[in-house]
C-alpha positions in Angstrom: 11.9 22.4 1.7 9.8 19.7 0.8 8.3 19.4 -2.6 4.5 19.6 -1.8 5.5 22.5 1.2 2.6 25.0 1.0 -0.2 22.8 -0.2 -3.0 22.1 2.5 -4.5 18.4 2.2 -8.2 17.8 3.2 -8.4 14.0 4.2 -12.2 13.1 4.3 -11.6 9.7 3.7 -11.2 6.5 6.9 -9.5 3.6 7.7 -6.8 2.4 5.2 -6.3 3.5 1.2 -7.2 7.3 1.5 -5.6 8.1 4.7 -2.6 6.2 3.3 -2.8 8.2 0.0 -2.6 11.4 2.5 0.2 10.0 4.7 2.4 9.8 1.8 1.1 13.7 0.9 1.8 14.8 4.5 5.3 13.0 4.5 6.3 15.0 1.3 5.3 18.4 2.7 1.8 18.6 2.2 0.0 20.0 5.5 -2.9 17.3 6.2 -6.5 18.1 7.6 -8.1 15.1 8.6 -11.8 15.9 8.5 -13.9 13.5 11.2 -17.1 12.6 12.6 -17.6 14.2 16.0 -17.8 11.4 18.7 -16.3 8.3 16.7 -14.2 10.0 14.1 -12.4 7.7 11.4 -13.5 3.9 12.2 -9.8 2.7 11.7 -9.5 4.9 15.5 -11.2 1.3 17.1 -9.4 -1.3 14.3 -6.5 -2.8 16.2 -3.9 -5.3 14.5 -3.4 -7.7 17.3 -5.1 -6.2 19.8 -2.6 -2.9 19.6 -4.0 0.4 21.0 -1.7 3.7 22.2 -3.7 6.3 24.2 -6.8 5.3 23.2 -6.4 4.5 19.5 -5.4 1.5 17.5 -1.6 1.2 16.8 -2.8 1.1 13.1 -4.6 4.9 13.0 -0.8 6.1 14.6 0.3 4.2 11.7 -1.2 6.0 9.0 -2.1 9.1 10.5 0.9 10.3 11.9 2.1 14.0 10.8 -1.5 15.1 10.3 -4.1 17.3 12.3 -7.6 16.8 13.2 -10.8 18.6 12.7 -14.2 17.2 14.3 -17.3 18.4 12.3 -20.6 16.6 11.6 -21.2 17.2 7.9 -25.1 16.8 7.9 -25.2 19.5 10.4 -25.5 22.7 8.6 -23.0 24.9 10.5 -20.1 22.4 11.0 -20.9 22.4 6.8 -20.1 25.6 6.7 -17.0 25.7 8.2 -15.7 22.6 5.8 -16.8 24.5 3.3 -14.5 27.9 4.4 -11.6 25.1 4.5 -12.5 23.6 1.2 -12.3 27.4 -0.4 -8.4 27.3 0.8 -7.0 23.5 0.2 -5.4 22.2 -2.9 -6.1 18.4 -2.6 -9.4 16.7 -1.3 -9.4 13.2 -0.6 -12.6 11.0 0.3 -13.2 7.0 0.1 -17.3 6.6 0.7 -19.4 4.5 -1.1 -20.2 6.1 -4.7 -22.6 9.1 -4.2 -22.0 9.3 -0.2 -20.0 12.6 -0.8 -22.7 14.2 -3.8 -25.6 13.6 -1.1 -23.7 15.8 1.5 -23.2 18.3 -1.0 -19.6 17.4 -1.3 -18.9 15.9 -4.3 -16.2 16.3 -7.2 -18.9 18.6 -9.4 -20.3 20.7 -6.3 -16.5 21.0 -4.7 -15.6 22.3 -8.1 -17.8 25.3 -7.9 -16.1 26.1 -4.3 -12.9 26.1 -5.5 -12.5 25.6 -9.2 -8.4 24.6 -8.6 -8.7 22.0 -6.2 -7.5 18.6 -6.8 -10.2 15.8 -5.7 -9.2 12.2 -5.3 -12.0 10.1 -4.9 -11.2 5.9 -4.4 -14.1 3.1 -4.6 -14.4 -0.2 -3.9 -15.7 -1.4 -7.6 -15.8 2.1 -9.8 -18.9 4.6 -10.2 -20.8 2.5 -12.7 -21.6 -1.0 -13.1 -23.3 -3.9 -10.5 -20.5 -3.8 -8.3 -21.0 -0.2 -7.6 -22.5 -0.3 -4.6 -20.7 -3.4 -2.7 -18.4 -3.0 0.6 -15.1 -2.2 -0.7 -13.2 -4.1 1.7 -9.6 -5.4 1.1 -10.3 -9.3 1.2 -13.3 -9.1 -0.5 -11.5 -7.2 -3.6 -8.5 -9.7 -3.3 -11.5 -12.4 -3.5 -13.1 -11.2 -7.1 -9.9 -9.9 -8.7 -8.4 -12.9 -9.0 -5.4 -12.5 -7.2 -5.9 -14.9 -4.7 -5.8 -17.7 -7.2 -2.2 -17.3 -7.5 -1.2 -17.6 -4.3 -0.2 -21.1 -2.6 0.7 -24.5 -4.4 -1.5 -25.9 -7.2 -3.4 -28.7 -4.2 -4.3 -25.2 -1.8 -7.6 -23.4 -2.1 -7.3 -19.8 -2.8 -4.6 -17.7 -0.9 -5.1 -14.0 -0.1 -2.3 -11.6 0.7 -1.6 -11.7 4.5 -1.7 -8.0 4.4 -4.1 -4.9 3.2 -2.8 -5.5 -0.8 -5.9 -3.6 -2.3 -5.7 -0.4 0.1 -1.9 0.4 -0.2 -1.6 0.0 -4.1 -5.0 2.0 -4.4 -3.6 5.1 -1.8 -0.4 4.9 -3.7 -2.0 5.0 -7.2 -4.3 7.9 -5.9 -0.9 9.8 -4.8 0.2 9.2 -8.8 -2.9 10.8 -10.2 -2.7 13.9 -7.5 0.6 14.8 -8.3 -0.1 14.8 -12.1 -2.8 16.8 -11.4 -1.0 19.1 -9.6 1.5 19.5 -12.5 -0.7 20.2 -14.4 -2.5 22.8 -12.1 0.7 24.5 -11.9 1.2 24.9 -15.7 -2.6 26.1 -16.7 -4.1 26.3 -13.3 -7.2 24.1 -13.5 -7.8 21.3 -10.6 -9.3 18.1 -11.7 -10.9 14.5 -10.6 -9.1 12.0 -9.9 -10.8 8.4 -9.5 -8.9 5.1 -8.8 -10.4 1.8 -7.3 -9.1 -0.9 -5.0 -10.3 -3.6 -7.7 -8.9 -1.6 -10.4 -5.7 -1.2 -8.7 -5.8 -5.2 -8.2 -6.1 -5.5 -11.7 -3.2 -3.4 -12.3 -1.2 -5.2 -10.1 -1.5 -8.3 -11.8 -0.8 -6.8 -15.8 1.8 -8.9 -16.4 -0.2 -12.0 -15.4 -3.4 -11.1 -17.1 -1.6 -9.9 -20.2 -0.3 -13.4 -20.3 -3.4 -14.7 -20.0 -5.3 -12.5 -22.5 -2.6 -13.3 -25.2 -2.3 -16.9 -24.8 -5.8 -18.5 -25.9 -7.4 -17.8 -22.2 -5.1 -20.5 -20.7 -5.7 -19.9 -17.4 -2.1 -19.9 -14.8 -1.1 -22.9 -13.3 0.0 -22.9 -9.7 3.2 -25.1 -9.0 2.6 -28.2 -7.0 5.7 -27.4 -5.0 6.9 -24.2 -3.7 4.8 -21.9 -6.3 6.3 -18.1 -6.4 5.1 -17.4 -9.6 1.9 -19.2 -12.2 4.3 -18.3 -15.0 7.8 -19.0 -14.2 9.2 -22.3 -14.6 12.1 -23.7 -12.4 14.0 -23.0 -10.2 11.7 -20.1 -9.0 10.2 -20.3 -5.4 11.6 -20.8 -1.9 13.7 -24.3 -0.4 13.8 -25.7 2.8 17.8 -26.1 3.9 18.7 -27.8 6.6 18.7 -25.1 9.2 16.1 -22.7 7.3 15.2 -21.7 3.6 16.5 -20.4 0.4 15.3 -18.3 -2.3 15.9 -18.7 -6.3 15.4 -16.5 -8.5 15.1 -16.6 -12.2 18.0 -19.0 -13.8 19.8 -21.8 -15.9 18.6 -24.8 -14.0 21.8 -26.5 -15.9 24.3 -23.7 -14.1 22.4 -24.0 -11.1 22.8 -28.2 -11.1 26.6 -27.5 -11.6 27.1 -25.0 -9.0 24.7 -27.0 -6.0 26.4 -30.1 -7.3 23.5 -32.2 -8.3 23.9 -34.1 -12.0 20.5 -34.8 -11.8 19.5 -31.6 -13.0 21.8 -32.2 -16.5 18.8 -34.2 -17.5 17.1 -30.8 -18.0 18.6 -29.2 -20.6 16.2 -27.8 -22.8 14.9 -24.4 -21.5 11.1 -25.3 -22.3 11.5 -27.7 -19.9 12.0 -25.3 -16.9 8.1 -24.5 -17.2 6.8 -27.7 -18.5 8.7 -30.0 -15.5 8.9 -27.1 -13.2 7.3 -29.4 -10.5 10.2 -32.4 -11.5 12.7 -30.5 -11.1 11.7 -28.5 -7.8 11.4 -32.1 -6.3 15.1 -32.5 -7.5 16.0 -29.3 -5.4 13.5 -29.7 -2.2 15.7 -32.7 -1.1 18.9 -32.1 -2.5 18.4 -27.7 -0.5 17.7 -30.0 2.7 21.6 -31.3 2.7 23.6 -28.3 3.5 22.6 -25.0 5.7 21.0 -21.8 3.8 24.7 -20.2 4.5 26.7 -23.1 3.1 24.5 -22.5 -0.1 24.4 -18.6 -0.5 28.3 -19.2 -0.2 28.3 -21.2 -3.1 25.5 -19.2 -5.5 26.3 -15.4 -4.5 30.3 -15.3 -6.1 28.7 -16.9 -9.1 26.1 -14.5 -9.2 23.2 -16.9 -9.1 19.9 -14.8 -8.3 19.4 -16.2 -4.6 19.0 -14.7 -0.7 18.0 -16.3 2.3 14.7 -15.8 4.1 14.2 -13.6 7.2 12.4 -13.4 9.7 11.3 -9.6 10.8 13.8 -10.6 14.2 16.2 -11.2 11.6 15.7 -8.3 9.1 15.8 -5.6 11.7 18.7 -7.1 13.2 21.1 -7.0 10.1 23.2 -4.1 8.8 21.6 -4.1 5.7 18.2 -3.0 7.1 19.4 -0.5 9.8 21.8 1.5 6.9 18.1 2.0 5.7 16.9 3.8 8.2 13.5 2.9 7.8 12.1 2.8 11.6 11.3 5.9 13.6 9.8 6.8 16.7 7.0 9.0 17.3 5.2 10.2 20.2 1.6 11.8 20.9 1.8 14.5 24.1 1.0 12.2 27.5 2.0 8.8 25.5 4.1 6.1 25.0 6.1 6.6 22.3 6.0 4.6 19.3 8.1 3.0 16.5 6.7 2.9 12.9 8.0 2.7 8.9 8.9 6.0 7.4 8.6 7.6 4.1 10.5 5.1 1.6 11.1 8.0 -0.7 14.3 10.4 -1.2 14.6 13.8 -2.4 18.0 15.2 -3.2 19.5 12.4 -1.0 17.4 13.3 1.8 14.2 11.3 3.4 11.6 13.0 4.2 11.1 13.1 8.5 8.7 13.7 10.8 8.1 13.1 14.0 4.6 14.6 14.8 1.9 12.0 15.9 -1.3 11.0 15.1 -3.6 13.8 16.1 -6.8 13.3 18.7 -9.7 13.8 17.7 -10.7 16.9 17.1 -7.4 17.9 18.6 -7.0 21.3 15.9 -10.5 22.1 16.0 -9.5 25.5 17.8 -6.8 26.1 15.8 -8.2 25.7 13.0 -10.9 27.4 13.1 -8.9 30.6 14.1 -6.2 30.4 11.6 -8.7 29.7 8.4 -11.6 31.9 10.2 -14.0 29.0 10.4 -15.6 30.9 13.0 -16.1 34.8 13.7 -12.9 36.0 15.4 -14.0 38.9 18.7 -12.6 42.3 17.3 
């Protein structure tokens, strides 16, 4: 039995953070009703990555959708209302991502939902929080990225600002959203009341980078200095980024540049003894290694760091990664398949429980596909007899 087994999901929300937040849900046992527009549905249905669509849908909405069912209902229309409402009365967890005050003026929000169903759980996500001037703009993943800050750690110290080359905000916001849920749901179980649960995609940013802001708060408002060359971290000094070898590239971790100089064989790095130094000549020294890496293949050095237990790995490609032993003892890829399609590989649940992953194979659902269903099993609609 999975650990949230039992507990019925209502996924309001579209394209990446909340429907992520109720992936994870459904892939621990939850049973997911994703609640969507008639016609169009969730917007993420038309957002392909690379041009990618399966059976109609983008490659990403299988992604994040799978194990869940769908239910079509216009919420401004007073019957389909009605019905969500019925559903609401019976779910445990409701999850919705509109711009602040979207869900109150549909008569949907965390203090009218409450007086449905006093136990339910309600995780609501922003772009920018419920107050403030920020309120109100697009909460879109680059654009948070943009003001947060993040993307001025990213690149060498001569590059503009870097984003993330992936969705950063959304998956650490759905992911913190799951972490509030679950409390909540603790806590439900121990005195029965639901509760509120609010996170945002800049606020999640913000979390992401505590160690660096901490830093930064503590240390007079010196802002972080990108490396010149090879930059992996604004605060860590030498060796710390990734080398070009001579037939591809090598990662170092956090070290003795003095140890590392004796184990590459390169004196030159003796000159750098003093520990201080490994952040205030970070850039020296990386020159040191960047053409001394370039001498040997990224094999020839990993056989020489990993019996010393020098913090190092080489750099994969995804043909690579999915290739090697270490990845496929994972298990981390599994097929799925939507009735009258092509079938289709995708990540799965990272988690354990007991020594056991968490597995399903059921699809992304249509939409609308449950509609029937649904309304018979939750009497949504009057049932003849």
């Amino acid at each position: 039995m999975n650990p949230l087994e039992g507990l019925i999901v209502l996924d309001f929300s579209q394209f990446l953070s909340g429907p992520s937040a109720a992936l994870r849900l459904a892939d621990l046992g939850a049973r997911v009703i994703k609640i969507e527009r008639p016609d169009t549905g969730d917007s993420c249905r038309q957002l392909s990555l690379h041009n990618l669509i399966s059976d109609g849908d983008s490659v990403l909405f299988h992604t994040i959708n799978r194990n869940k069912e769908s239910y079509a209902a216009n919420l401004k229309d007073l019957a389909d209302l009605t019905k969500v409402i019925k559903l609401i009365e019976q779910a445990d967890v409701m999850i919705e991502n509109f711009r602040p005050g979207t869900m109150d003026k549909l008569g949907l929000g965390y203090e009218q939902v409450k007086q449905i169903n006093p136990k339910i759980v309600y995780g609501s996500i922003s772009g920018y929080g419920k107050e403030g001037p920020w309120k109100n703009k697009p909460g879109q993943d680059l654009l948070v990225q943009s003001l947060s800050g993040l993307a001025y750690l990213n690149g060498n110290a001569d590059q503009p600002p870097v984003p993330f080359a992936l969705a950063a905000a959304d998956m650490f916001t759905g992911a913190h959203l799951v972490q509030g849920i679950l409390a909540c749901l603790v806590r439900r179980g121990r005195t029965g009341i639901g509760g509120l649960v609010e996170v945002s995609l800049l606020e999640s940013l913000l979390d992401f980078q505590f160690e660096v802001l901490t830093t930064y708060l503590n240390d007079g408002g010196q802002a972080p200095e990108r490396s010149s060359i090879n930059n992996a971290h604004a605060y860590l000094g030498a060796p710390y980024g990734i080398y070009e070898t001579q037939d591809g590239y090598l990662a170092l971790a956090m070290g003795s540049v003095i140890r590392l100089g004796e184990l590459l064989s390169c004196p030159a790095l003796a000159a750098y003894g003093d520990p201080k130094s490994w952040f205030l000549e970070r850039d020296a020294i990386k020159r040191l290694l960047v053409e001394h890496l370039q001498t040997q293949t990224t094999q020839h050095w990993l056989n020489v760091l990993e019996p010393a237990d020098y913090w190092c790995a080489d750099v994969f490609t995804w043909e690579k990664l999915l290739a090697h032993e270490g990845f496929q003892a994972l298990e981390m890829v599994h097929e799925i398949t939507r009735p009258g399609s092509e079938s289709l590989l995708t990540t799965r649940c990272p988690l354990r429980i007991n020594g056991i992953r968490p597995h399903s194979t059921k699809w992304a659902p249509s939409l609308g596909e449950n509609n029937a269903e649904l309304e018979q099993e939750f009497k949504l609609v009057k049932v003849n007899g």
